[in-house]
C-alpha positions, 0 to 999 in steps of 0.5 A: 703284324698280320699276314700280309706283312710276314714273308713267306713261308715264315712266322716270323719278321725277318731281322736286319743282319739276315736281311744283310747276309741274305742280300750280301749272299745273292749279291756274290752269287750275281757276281760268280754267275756274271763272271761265268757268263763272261767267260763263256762268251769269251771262250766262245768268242775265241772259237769263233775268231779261231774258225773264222781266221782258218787256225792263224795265230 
């Protein structure tokens, strides 16, 4: 193996279950980070109706 086929940063290759558990972390980490933007538009959203209706209920 030589450079250009190591990551980087590290000497050795990296074996399939990290890649696994690497890929299944960020893909969590997509989804709380999605969910969070969606809440916040939508609290957002919410404030803007709000001010927008003059406080109606």
């Amino acid at each position: 193996m030589d450079k250009t086929d190591q990551p980087p940063g590290g000497n050795s290759a990296e074996t399939p279950k990290q890649k696994s558990e690497r890929l299944k972390a960020a893909r969590l980490e997509a989804e709380r980070n999605k969910d969070a933007r969606i809440e916040w538009a939508n609290r957002k959203a919410a404030a803007r109706r709000k001010v927008l209706n003059g406080d109606k209920p």
